[in-house]
C-alpha positions in Angstrom: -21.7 -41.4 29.9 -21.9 -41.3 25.7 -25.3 -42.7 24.7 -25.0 -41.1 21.9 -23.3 -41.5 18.8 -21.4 -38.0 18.2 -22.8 -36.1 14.9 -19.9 -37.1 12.7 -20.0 -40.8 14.1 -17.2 -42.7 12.6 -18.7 -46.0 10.2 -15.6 -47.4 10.2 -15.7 -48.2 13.9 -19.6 -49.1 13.7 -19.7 -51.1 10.1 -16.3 -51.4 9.3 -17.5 -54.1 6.2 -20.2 -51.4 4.9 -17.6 -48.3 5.0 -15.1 -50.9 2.8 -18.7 -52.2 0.5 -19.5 -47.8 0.0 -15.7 -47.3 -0.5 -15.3 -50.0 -3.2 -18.8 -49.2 -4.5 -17.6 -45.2 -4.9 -14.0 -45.9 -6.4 -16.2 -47.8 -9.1 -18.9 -44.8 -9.4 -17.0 -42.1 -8.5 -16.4 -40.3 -5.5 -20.1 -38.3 -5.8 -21.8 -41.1 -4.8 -20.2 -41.9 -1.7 -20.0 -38.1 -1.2 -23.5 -37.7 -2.2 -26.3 -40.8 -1.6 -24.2 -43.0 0.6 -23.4 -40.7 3.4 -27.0 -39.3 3.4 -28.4 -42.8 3.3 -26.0 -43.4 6.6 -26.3 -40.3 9.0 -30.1 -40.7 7.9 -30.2 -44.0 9.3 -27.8 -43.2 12.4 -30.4 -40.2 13.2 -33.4 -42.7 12.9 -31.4 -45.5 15.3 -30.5 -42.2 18.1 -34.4 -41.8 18.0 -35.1 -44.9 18.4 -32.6 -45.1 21.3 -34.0 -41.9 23.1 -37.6 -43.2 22.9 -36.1 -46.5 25.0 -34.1 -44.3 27.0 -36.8 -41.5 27.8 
């Protein structure tokens, strides 16, 4: 029983068309923004949505 997402949760299975939209956005910016502000912006928001999830849950 997984209810929740792992710590290194994969965006490619979740958002497939936002991992291609930060990869094409970082091969245009270079790779320290997908490295850097992308992923944060991401695991922030996947840590926001597993509270959310435990507050339903619990």
């Amino acid at each position: 029983m997984h209810h929740h997402h792992p710590p290194d949760w994969s965006i490619d299975e979740h958002s497939p068309e936002l991992a291609a939209q930060i990869r094409s956005y970082g091969m245009e910016e270079g790779d320290v923004v997908l490295v850097g502000g992308s992923n944060t912006g991401v695991r922030e928001a996947a840590v926001a949505a597993n509270s959310a999830a435990l507050e339903l849950v619990g």
